[in-house]
N, C-alpha and C positions, 0 to 999 in steps of 0.2 A: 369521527375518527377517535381511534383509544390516544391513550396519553402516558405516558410514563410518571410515577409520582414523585414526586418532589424528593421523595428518598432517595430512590433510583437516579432519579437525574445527580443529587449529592454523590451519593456513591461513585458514578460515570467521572465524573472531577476530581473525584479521591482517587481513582483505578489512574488515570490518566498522569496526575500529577506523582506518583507512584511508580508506576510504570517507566513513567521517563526519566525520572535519578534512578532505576537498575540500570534502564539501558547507558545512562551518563556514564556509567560505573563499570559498564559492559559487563553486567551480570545479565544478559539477554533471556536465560532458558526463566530468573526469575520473573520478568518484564511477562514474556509471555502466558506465564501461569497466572500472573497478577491480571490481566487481561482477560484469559480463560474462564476463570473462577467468574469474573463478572458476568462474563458474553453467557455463559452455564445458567447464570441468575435469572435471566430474561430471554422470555418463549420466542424462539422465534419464529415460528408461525404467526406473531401477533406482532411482528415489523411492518409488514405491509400497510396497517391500520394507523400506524403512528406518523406524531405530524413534520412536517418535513424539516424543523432544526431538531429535533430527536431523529430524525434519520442519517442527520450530517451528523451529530454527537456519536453515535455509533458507530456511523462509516469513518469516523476517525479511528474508533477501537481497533475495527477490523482492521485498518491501515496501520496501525501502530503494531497491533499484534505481526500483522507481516513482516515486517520492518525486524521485529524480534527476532522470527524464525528465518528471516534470510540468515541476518547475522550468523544465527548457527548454520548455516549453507544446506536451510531445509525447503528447498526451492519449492516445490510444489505444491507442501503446505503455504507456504509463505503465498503465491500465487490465488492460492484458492481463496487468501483473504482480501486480496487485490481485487481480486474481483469481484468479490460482496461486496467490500466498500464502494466499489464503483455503482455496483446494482443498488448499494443506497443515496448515495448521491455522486452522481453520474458530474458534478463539477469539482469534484475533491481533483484536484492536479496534479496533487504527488501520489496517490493514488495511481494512477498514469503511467508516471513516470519512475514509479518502481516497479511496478510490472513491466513497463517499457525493459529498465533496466535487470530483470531478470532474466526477459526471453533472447536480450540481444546479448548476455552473456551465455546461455546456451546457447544458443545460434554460432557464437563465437567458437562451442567447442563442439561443433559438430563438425563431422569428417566432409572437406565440399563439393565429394561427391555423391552427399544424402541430399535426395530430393526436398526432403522438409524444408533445408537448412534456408531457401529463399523467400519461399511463406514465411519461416519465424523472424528474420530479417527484416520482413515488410511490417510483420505484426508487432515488431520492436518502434520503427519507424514510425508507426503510426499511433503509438502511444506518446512515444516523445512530440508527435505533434498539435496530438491533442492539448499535452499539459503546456506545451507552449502558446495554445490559440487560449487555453484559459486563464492562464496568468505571465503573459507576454513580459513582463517585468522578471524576474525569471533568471538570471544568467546561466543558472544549474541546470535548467531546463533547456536554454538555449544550447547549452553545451554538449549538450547529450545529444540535442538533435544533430548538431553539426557534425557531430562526431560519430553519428550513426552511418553507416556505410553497407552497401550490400555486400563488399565481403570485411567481413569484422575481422580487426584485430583483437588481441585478448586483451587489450593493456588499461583499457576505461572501466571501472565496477563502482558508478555510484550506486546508490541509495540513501534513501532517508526519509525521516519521518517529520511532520514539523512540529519544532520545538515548545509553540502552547500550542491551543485549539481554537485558533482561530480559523479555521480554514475549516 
């Protein structure tokens, strides 16, 4: 298995700690570039190879970057990182449960006589239940689930990203 070097992993901690006082500051578009610039630094064809607390280190990036670009209500980019993180580490929770809370907001704005609109409801549903079976302590996560409903109202829009990297 390759490794990321002790630089990189420095840098991933700087991008990180970084990153998170723009977002504090809700300079978001900077957060995300701060992030970009890194993820740009490192092949990613050479993800698969690395070892798996280097793959949570990143699937946090990726989740943070998301978290960025919701902020600016860039859903689908925001999504597309949701779900790397998850394809790196498939037990990141809030990972989850911002995707959860992406699709169950478009779901919310979809007209309810589009067919999608029950599939993205379920697919909402079922993020928020993940990130509840993975860190049950949670109340954020609980709440989302509870308040996931198959026909949504618009009036619930979390997200977030978590605040070190521990996770």
């Amino acid at each position: 298995m390759a490794s990321l070097s002790q630089e990189t992993s420095r840098e991933i901690e700087r991008a990180i700690t970084e990153a998170n006082a723009s977002c504090q500051r809700r300079k978001y578009k900077e957060a995300e570039e701060i992030y970009t610039k890194l993820l740009n630094g490192i092949a990613k064809n050479s993800v698969d190879s690395l070892l798996p607390n280097e793959k949570s280190k990143l699937a946090l990036v990726y989740n943070n970057r998301g978290h960025s670009k919701y902020q600016q209500v860039d859903f689908e980019e925001a999504l597309d990182d949701y779900f790397y993180a998850i394809r790196l580490n498939p037990n990141l929770a809030v990972a989850y449960y911002n995707r959860g809370t992406i699709t169950y907001r478009l779901c919310a704005a979809m007209p309810e006589e589009n067919g999608e609109r029950q599939a993205m409801c379920a697919r909402a549903k079922g993020d928020f239940s993940e990130a509840v079976r993975l860190d049950p302590e949670n109340a954020e996560f609980r709440e989302a689930l509870d308040n996931c409903h198959d026909v949504p109202g618009a009036s619930w829009t979390g997200s977030r990203f978590p605040e070190t990297n521990k996770k």
